[in-house]
C-alpha positions as CSV (number, residue, x, y, z in Angstrom):
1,X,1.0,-2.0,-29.2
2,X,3.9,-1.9,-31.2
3,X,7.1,-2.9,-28.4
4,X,6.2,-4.5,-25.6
5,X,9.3,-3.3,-23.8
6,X,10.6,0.1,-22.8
7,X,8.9,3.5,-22.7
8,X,8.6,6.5,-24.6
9,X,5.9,9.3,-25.8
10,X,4.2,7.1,-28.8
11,X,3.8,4.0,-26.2
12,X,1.9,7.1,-23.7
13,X,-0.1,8.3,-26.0
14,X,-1.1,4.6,-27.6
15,X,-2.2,3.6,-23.9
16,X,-4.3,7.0,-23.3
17,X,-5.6,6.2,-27.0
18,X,-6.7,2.7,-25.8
19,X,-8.3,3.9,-22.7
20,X,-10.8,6.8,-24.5
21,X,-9.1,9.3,-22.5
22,X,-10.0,13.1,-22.8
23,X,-6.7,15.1,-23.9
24,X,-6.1,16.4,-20.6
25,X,-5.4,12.9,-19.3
26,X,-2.8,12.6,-22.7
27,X,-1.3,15.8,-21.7
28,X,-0.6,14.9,-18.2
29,X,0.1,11.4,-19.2
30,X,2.8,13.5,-21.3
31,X,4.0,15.8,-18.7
32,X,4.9,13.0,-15.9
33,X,6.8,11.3,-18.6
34,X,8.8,14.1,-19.1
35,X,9.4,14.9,-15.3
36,X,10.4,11.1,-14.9
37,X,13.1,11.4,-17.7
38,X,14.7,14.5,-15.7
39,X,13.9,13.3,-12.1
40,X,16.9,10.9,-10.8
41,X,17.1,8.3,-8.4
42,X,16.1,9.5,-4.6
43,X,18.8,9.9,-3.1
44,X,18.4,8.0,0.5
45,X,17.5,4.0,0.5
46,X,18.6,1.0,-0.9
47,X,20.2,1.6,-4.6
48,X,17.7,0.8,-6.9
49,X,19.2,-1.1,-10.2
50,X,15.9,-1.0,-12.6
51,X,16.5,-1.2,-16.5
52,X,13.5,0.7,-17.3
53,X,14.1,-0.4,-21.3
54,X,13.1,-4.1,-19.9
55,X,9.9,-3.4,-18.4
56,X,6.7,-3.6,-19.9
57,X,4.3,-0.9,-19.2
58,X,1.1,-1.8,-20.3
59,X,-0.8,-5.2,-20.5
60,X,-4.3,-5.2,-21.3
61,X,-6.2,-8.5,-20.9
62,X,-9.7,-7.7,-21.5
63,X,-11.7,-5.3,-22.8
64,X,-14.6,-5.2,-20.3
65,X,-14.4,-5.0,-16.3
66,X,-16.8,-8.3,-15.3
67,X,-19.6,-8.3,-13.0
68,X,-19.7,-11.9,-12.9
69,X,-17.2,-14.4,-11.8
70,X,-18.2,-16.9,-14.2
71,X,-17.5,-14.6,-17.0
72,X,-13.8,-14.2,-16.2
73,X,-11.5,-15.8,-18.5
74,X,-10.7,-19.2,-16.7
75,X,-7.2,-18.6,-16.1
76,X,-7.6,-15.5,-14.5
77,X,-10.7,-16.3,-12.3
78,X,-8.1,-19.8,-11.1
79,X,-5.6,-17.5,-10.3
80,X,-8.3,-14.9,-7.4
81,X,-9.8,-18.3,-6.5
82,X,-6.6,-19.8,-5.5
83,X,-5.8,-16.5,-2.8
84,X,-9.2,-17.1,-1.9
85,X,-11.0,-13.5,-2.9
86,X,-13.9,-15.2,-4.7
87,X,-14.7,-17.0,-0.9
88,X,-13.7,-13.9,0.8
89,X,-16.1,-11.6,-1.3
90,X,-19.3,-14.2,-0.3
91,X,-18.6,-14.6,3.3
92,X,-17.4,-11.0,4.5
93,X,-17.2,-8.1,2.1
94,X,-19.3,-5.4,0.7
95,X,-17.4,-5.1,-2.5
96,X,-13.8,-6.4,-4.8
97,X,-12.3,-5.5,-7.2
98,X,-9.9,-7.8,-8.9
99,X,-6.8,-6.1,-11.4
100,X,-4.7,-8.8,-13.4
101,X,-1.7,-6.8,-14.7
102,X,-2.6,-3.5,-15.8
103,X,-6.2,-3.8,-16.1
104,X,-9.1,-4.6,-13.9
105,X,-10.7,-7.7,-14.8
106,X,-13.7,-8.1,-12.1
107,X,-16.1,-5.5,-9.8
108,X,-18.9,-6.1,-7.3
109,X,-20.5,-4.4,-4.7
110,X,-23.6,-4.9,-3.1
111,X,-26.8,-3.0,-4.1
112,X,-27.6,-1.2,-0.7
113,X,-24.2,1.1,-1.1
114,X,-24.6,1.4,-4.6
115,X,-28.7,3.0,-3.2
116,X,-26.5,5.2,-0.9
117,X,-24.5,7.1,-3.2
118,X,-21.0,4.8,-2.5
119,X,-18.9,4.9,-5.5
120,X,-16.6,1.9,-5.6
121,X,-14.7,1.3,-9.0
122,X,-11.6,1.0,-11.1
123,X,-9.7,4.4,-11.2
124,X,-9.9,4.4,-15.0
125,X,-13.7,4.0,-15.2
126,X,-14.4,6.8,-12.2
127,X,-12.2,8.9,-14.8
128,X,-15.0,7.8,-17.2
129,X,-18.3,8.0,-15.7
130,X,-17.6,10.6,-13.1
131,X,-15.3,13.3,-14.7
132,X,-15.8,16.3,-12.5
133,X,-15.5,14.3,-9.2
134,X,-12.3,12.4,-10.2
135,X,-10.4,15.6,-11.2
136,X,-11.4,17.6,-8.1
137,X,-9.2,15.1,-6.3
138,X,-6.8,13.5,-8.8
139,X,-3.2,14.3,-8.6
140,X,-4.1,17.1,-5.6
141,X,-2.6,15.0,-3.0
142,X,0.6,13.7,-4.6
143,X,2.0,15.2,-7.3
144,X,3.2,13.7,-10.5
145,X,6.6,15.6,-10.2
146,X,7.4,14.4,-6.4
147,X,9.8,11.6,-7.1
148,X,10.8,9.3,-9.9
149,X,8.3,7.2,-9.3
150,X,5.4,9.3,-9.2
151,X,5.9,10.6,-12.3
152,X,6.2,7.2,-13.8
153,X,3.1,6.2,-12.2
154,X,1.7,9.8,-13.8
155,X,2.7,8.4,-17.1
156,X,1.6,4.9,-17.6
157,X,-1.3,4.7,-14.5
158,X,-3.4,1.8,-15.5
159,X,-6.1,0.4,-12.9
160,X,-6.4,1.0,-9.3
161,X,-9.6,1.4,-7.2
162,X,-11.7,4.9,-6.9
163,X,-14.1,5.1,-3.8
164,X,-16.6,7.9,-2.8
165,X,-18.2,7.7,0.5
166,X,-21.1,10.7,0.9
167,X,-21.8,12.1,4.2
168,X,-22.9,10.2,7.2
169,X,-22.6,6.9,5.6
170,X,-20.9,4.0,7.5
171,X,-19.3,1.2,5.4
172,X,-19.9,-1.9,8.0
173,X,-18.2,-4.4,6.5
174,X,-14.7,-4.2,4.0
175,X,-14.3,-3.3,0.6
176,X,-11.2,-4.9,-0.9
177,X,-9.2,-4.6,-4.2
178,X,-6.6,-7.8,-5.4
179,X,-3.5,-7.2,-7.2
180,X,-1.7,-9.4,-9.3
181,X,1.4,-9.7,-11.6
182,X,2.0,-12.8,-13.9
183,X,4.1,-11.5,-16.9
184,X,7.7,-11.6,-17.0
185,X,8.7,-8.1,-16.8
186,X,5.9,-6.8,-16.0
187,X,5.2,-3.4,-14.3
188,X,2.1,-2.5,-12.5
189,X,1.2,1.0,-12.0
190,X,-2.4,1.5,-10.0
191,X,-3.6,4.6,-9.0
192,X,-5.8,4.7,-6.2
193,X,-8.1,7.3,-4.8
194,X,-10.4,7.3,-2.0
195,X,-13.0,10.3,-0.5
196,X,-14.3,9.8,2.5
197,X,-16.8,12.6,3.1
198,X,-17.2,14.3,6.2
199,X,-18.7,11.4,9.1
200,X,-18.3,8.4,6.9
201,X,-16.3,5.4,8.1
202,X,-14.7,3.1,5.6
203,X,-12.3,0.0,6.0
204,X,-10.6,-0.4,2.6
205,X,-8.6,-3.4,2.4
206,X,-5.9,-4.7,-0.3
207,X,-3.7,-7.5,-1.1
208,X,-1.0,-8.2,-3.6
209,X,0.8,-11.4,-4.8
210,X,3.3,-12.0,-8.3
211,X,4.8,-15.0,-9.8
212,X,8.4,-15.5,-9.1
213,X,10.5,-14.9,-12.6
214,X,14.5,-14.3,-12.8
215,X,14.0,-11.3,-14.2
216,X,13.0,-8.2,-11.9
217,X,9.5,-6.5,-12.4
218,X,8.5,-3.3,-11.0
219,X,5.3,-1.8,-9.1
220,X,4.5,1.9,-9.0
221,X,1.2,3.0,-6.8
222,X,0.5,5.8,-6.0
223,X,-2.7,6.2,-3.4
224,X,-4.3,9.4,-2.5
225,X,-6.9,9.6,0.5
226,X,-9.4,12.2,1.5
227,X,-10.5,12.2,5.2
228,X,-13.6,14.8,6.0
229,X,-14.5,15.9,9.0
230,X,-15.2,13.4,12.0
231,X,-14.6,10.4,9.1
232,X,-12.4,7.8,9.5
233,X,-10.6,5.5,7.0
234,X,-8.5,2.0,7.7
235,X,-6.7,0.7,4.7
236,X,-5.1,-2.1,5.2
237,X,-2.2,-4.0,2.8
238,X,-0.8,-7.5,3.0
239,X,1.8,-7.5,0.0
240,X,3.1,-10.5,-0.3
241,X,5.4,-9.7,-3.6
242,X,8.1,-12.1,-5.1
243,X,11.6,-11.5,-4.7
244,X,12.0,-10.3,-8.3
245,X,9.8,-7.5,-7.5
246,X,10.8,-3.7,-6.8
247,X,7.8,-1.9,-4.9
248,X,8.1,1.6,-5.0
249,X,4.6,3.2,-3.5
250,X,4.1,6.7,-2.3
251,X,0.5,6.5,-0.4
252,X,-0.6,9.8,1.9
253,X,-3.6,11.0,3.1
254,X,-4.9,14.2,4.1
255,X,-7.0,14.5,7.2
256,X,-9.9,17.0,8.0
257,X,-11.2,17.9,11.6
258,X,-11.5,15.3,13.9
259,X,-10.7,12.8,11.5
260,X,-8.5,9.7,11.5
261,X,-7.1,7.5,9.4
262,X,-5.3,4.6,9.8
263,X,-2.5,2.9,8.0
264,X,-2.6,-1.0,8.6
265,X,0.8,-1.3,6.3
266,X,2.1,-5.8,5.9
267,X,5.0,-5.7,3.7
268,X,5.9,-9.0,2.9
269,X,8.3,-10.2,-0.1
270,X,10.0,-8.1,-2.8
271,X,13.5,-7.7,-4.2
272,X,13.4,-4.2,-2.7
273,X,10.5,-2.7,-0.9
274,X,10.3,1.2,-0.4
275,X,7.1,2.6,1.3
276,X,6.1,4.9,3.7
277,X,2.6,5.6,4.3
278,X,1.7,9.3,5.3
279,X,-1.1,11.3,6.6
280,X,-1.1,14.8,6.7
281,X,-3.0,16.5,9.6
282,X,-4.5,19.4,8.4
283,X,-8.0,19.9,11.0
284,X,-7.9,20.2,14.5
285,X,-8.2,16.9,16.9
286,X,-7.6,14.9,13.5
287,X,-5.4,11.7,14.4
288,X,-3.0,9.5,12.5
289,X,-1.9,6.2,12.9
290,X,0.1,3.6,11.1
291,X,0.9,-0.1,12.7
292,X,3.1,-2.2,10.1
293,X,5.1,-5.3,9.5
294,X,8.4,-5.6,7.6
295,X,10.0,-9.2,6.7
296,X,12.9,-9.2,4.9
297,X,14.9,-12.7,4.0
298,X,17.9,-13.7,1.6
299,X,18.2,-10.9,-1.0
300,X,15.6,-9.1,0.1
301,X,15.4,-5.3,1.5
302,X,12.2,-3.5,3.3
303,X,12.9,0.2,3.8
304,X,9.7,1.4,5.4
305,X,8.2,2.9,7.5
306,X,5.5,5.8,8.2
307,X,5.2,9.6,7.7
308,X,3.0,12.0,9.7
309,X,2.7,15.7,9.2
310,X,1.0,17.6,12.4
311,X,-0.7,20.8,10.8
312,X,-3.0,21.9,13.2
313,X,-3.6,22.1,17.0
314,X,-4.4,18.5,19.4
315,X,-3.4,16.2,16.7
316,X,-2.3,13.1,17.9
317,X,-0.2,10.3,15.5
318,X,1.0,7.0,16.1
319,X,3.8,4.7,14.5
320,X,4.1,1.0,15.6
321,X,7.2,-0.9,13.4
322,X,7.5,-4.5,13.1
323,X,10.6,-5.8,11.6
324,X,11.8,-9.1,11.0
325,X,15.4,-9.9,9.3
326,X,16.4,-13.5,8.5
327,X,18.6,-15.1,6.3
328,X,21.0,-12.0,5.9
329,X,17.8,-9.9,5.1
330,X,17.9,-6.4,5.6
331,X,14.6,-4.7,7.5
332,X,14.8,-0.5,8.1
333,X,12.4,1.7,9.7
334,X,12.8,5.1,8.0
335,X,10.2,7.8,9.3
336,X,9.3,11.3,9.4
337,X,7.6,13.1,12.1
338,X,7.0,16.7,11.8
339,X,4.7,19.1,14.2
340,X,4.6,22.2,12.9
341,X,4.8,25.5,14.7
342,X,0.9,26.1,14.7
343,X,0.3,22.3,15.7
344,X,0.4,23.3,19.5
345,X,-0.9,20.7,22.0
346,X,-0.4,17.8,19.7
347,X,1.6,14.2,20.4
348,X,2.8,11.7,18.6
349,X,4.6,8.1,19.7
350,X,6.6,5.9,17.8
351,X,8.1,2.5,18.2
352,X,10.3,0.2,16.3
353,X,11.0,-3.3,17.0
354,X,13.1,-5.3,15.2
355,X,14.0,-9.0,15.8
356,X,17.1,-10.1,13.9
357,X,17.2,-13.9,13.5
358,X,20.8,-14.6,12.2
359,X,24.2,-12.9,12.1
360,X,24.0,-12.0,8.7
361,X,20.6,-10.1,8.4
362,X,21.0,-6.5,9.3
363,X,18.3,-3.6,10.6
364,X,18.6,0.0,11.3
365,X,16.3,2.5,12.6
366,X,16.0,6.3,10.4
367,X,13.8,8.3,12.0
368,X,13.5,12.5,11.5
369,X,11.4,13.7,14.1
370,X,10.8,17.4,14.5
371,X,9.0,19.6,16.7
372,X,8.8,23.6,16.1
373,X,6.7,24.6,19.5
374,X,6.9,24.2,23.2
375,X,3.4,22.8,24.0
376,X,3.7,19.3,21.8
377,X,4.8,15.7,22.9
378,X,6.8,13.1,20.8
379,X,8.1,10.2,22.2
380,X,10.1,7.6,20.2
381,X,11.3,4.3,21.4
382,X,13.3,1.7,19.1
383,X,14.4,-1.7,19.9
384,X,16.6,-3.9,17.8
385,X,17.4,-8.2,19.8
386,X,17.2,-11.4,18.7
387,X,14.7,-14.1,19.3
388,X,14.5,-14.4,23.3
389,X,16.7,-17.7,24.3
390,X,14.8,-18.4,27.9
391,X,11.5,-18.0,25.9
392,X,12.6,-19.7,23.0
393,X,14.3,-23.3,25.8
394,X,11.0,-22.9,27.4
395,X,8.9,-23.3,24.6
396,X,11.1,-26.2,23.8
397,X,11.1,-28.1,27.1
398,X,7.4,-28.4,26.8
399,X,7.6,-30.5,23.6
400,X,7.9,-27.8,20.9
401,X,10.4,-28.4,18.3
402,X,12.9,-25.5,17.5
403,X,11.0,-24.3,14.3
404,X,7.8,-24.5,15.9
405,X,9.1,-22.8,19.2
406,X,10.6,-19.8,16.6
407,X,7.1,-19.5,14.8
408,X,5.1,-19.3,18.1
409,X,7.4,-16.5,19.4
410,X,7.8,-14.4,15.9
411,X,3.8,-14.6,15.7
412,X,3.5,-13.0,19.3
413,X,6.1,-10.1,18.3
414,X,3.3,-9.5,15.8
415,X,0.8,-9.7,17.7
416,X,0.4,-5.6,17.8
417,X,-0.2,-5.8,13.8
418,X,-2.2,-8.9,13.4
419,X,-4.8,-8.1,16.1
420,X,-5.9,-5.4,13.4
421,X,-7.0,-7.7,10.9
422,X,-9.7,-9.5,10.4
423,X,-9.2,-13.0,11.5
424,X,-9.0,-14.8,8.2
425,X,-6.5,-12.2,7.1
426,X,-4.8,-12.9,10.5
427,X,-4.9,-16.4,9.7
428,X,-3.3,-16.1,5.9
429,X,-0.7,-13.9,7.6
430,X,0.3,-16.6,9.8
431,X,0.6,-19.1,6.8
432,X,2.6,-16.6,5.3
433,X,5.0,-16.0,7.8
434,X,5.5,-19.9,8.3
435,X,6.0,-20.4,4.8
436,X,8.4,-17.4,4.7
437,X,11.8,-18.8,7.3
């Protein structure tokens, strides 16, 4: 490509070139470029400061998606052995894939899904080899022209995973996608989409990591999720971003009759974080719930949160928020919850903690919680303290050191989110959180 930095219609239509795309890819490609140009800012959250003339958009770094480990470049494969996905794909998952800046690089997944109709691939080669199924769903459930950062994602999308469960097929162990930005000003922009058909059960899980450079990057996802009747889908993120990174994601999913899907949401890291998962419940008796973590530390801000939309009659939703702010760190819960007139008989609960370790960090709780009939229940309890002193001396006067005494009682405040992963996620969250204060 002819500049690596900065954006504009030639670059677009060079990367749809690249990728063999059919014109109505280039002319949507097109059209979210122009929607980003006239779309400002939003207008709530932290101020976002991005030079979008610094970034680069697009990095391929191979030409084929591998199969095979050992036929990863050598840097690259160091770099997924390192967070331990080559391990974690032999002892516990049915499938990964791998993206290494804007491309992915490696896909598996066992034979017997493959035998059962599962689709489990990058994004750009669903668009590919399945044409009429990827553009049923593409771009249905979020819209290029919602935010800023939608369309910029419509633009330059590059990556992501695409899963297709059929009907009546359970997914017993996860499928997981790895994420990962190296190059100084890099921008990522994965699109993800996910079907589960109607009484299918998938756990989709995904993890993200950069290297730390001055200079800030920027990641753009967007996620779209299809729940069919009586399914059920977990997705589960442990991001643990450097501080030089902006992550702006807009993730929803739409739920069908009896459904549920579930938001397991560990934001970790990042210059400035904004994300609020979302499920939109659109069948009757479908539920929605979202348990996350927020940890914000020097320089850092985490405005998330969760969004649920209650569309039809004995819904149910549920919002548990973890937030942590250290080392004048700032952690904000900002949530919507919305049951809507015909919604009757539904309920929703939220709760926000938030433990603030110093005098400088600083948390509030947004929430927007709406209810337009008299037969529904919401319920919404927020806390915001400090590590607990008597907990913390009595930790301490049976031999524990202050920092270990601290670690012990952040992990239990936790304990709500990491009793939802599987334990050697559980276990890499604790490492993370030890490393992190």
């Amino acid at each position: 490509m002819r500049k690596e930095l900065g954006l504009d219609e030639n670059k677009i239509i060079e990367i749809s070139k690249q990728k063999h795309e059919p014109k109505w890819m280039t002319d949507f490609r097109l059209n979210s470029y122009k929607a980003f140009k006239e779309t400002p800012n939003p207008n709530f959250g932290p101020e976002l400061k991005i030079d979008f003339d610094k970034i680069n958009y697009y990095k391929k770094v191979t030409d084929k998606v591998e199969t095979n480990w050992d036929n990863v470049a050598c840097q690259v494969k160091e770099t997924f052995d390192k967070v331990g996905l080559i391990d974690a794909e032999k002892k516990y998952l049915n499938g990964v894939g791998a993206q290494y800046e804007s491309e992915v690089v490696y896909h598996s997944m066992i034979k017997e899904l493959e035998d059962k109709g599962v689709i489990f691939c990058s994004t750009d080669d669903a668009l590919q080899k399945y044409p009429d199924l990827f553009k049923k769903y593409f771009n249905h459930l979020v819209k290029y022209d919602e935010n800023k950062y939608t369309a910029l994602n419509g633009a330059v999308w590059s990556g992501g995973t695409f899963i297709y469960v059929p009907k009546g097929i359970t997914i017993d162990r996860p499928l997981q996608s790895y994420f990962r930005l190296d190059t100084k000003h890099m921008g990522q922009f994965e699109r993800t989409l996910i079907i589960v058909d109607d009484d299918s059960h998938i756990h989709y899980m995904e993890g993200c990591t950069a290297v730390y450079h001055t200079e800030s990057s920027l990641h753009a996802a967007v996620v779209e999720i299809f729940v069919g009747k009586n399914a059920s889908c977990r997705y589960t993120t442990i991001q643990n971003w450097a501080n030089n990174i902006y992550n702006l994601v807009t993730k929803r999913a739409i739920v069908e009759t009896n459904g549920k899907m579930e938001w397991i949401d560990g934001n970790i890291g990042s210059k400035t974080n904004m994300k609020y998962p979302s499920c939109i419940l659109k069948g009757k008796g479908a539920s929605g719930n979202c348990i996350s973590i927020a940890v914000a530390s020097k320089n850092q801000i985490q405005d998330a949160g969760a969004k649920m939309i209650h569309l039809a009659p004995n819904t149910t939703s549920n919002i548990i928020s973890k937030s942590i702010a250290a080392s004048g760190g700032i952690s904000n819960y900002r949530g919507t919850v919305k049951i809507c007139k015909d919604a009757i008989n539904s309920k929703s609960t939220i709760k926000c903690d938030t433990i603030i370790l110093d005098k400088d960090s600083k948390s509030d709780t947004i929430p927007k919680n709406i209810v337009e009939n008299q037969s529904s229940y919401l319920k919404h309890e927020a806390t915001v303290s400090k590590l607990d002193e008597e907990k913390l001396f009595y930790l301490m006067s049976r031999g524990l050191d202050e920092e270990k005494a601290k670690e012990l009682l952040i992990i239990g405040f936790i304990d709500e989110f990491r009793e939802n992963l599987p334990m050697e996620y559980a276990v890499e969250l604790n490492a993370l959180l030890k490393n992190y204060f």
